[in-house]
N, C-alpha and C positions, 0 to 999 in steps of 0.2 A: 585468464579463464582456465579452469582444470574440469577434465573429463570423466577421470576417475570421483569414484565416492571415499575411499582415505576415512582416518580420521577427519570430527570436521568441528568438535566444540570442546575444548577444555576438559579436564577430568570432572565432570558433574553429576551427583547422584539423577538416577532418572526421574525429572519432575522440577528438580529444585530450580525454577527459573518461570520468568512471567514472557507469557506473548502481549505484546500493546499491540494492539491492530488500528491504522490509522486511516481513516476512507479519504476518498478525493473529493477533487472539486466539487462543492455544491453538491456533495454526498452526507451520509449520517452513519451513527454507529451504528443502527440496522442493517448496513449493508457490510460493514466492515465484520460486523457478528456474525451475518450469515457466510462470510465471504472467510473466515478463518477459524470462525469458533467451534464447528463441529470437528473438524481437523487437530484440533489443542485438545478437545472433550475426548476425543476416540484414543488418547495417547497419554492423557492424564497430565495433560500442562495446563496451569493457571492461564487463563486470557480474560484480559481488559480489554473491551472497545473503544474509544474514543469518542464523545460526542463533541462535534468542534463549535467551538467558542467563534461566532461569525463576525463579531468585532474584532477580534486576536485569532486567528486559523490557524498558523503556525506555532505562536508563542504559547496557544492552548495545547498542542501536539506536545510539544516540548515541556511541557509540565506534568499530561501525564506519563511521561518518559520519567520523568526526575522522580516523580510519586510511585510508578515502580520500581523504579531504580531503587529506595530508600529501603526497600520490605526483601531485596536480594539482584541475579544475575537477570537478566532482560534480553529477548529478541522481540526486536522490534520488526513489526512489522506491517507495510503501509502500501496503499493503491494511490498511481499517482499522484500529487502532489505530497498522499502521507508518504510512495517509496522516498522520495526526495528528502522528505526530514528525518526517515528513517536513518538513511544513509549518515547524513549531516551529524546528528545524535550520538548515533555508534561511536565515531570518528574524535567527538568530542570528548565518549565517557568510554572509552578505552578498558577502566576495571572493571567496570559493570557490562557492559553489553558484548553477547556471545553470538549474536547472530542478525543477519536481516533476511527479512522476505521481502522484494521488492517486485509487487505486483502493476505492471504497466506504467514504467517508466513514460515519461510523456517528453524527454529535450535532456540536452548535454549541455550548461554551459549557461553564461547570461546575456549572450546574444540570441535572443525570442524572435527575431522578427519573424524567422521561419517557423514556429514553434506552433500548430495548430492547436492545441490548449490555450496556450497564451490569447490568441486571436479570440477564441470561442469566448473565453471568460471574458475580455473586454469588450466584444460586439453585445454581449450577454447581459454585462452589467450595465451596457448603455440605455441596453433597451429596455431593462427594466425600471431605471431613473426616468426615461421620458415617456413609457406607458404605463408601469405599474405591475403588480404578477400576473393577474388572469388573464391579459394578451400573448403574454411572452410564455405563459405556462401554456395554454394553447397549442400556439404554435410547435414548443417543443414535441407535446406528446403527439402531434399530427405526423411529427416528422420524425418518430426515433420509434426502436423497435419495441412491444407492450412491456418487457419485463423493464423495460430504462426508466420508459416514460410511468412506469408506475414506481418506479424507487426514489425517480427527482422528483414526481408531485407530492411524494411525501414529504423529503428533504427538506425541498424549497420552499414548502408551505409551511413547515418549521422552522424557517431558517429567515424567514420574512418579519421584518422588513430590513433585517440586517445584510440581507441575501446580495445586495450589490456590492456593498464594502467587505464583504468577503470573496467576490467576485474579482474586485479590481486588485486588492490583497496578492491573488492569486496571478492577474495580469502584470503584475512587476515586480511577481517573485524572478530573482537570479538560481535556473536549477542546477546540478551538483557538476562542478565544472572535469574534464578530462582527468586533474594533478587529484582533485578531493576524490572519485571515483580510485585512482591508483593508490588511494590514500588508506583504503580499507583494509584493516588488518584480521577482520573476522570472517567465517564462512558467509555464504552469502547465495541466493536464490534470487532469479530473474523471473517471472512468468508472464510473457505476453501475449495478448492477442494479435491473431497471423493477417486478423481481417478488419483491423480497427484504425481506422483514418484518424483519430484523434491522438492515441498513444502509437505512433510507427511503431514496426515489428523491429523494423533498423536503430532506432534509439536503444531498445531492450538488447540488440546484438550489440551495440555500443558499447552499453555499461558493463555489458558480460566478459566481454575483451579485455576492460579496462580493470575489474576489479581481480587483484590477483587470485583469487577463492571462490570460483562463482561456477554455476550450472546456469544453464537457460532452457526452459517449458515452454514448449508453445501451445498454443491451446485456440479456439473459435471463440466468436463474439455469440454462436451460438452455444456453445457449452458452457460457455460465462452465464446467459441467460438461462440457460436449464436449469444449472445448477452454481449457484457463485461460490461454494464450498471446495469448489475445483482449484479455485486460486492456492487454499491452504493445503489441500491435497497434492500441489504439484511443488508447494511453496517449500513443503516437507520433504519433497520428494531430493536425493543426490545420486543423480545417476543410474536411479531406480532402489536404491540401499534405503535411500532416507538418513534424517541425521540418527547416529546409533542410538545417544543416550533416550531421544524422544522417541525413538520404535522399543525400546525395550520397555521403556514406562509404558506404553501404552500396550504392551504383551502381557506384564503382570496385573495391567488393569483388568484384561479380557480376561486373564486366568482366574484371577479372584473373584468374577463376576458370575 
C-alpha cells in the first residue's frame, strides 16, 4: 500500500480510457451508475455500467470488460463482488487495463466460511427457492436501511426469477486470494464502509496492504446512502491529488464548458 499520490497511470492522453463500473450482489447497473458515473462525467471519462447477466454474473462482468477492452485502455471498476472481478480482470489483461476502483471488498481468499456475503447470499437464495420473492423482499426492506431496501427491490424485481442462481453463483464464488491481490500491477483504490457488517472495513485494510499500489477511503453506510456518487469520488480520489491524467481531463472539461 503507498501513501503518497506519485504518478499513478501510464502516459495517457486525458480521457482516452473507459470506466466499466460493476455492481454487487443482487445489485444492477443503476446502482453502479449512480455509484461512479457522475464521478467519470465531471472528469470527462467514458463509463459503462454493467447490467448483470443473473444466469452468468461473473462471466457477464468479464465480457463487458473484454467489450471495453476492444474500443482501447480500461479501469475497471466494481462494488463487491464486481471489486473482485475487477481485480481478477486487471490481472488477467495486463495491456489494457490501467486501473481499479474497488469499492467494498467483501473477503480475501476462497475460504468463505467466515465471509458474511457469502452466508447472506446463500441463506438468501435458499429462501427465496422455498418462499418465493414477495416474502424474502419483505423481510429485507423491513430490515435494511430505506435507500438499500429501495435499490434491492428494484434489482431483485429485475433480477426474478433468476435472482437465486445468481445468488448461489455468488455463494461459491472463490474471492481474490492474498498471492492474486500482491499480483496487481496497476494503481489501484480501495473505498470502504467503516460501519458495514457485510463488506468488513478489515477486508478493504487487507487488500490495501496487499496490493502494492493502492490508497484506502473510508467513508459511512450513511454517506453511501446519501449519496452513492461518493464511491467514485473517493474511488478517484489518491491521497487527496486524484489520478492526474483524470483531473486534468476533467479541468479542460470545466474550462471549455
Amino acid at each position: 500500500m503507498r501513501a503518497d499520490s506519485g504518478p499513478v497511470w501510464s502516459a495517457l492522453p486525458g480521457g482516452s480510457f473507459t470506466v466499466v463500473g460493476m455492481p454487487g450482489t443482487g445489485s444492477d447497473a443503476d446502482f453502479a451508475r449512480r455509484a461512479f458515473g457522475p464521478a467519470c462525467a465531471a472528469r470527462g471519462v467514458a463509463f459503462v455500467a454493467v447490467e448483470p447477466d443473473p444466469r452468468a454474473v461473473v462471466a457477464s462482468y468479464r465480457a463487458a470488460l473484454d467489450a471495453a477492452a476492444r474500443t482501447g485502455p480500461v479501469l475497471a471498476a466494481g462494488i463487491s463482488l464486481g471489486a473482485a472481478v475487477a481485480v481478477e480482470w486487471v490481472i488477467d489483461n495486463p495491456d489494457t487495463a490501467v486501473g481499479v476502483i474497488a469499492a467494498l471488498p467483501a473477503w480475501t481468499g476462497a475460504d468463505t466460511a467466515g465471509c458474511p456475503a457469502t452466508l447472506s447470499a446463500a441463506v438468501t437464495a435458499a429462501a427465496l427457492r422455498a418462499e418465493g420473492l414477495d416474502p424474502v423482499l419483505a423481510r429485507m426492506r423491513a430490515g435494511s436501511p430505506a435507500w438499500l431496501a429501495e435499490a434491492l427491490t428494484q434489482s431483485w424485481t429485475a433480477l426474478w426469477p433468476d435472482l437465486p442462481a445468481a445468488l448461489e453463483e455468488v455463494a461459491g464464488y472463490a474471492w481474490p486470494s492474498p498471492e492474486t491481490l500482491a499480483a496487481l500491477r496497476v494503481p489501484a483504490t480501495v473505498v470502504t464502509a467503516v460501519d458495514d457488517p457485510v463488506h468488513p472495513h478489515t477486508v478493504a485494510g487487507d487488500w490495501a496492504a496487499r496490493i502494492p499500489d493502492c490508497v484506502v477511503h473510508r467513508i459511512t453506510l450513511a454517506e453511501l446512502g446519501s449519496d452513492p456518487s461518493v464511491l467514485g469520488e473517493r474511488g478517484f480520489s489518491r491521497s487527496g491529488s486524484g489520478y492526474p491524467q483524470v483531473e486534468e481531463a476533467g479541468k479542460r472539461k470545466r474550462a471549455s464548458a
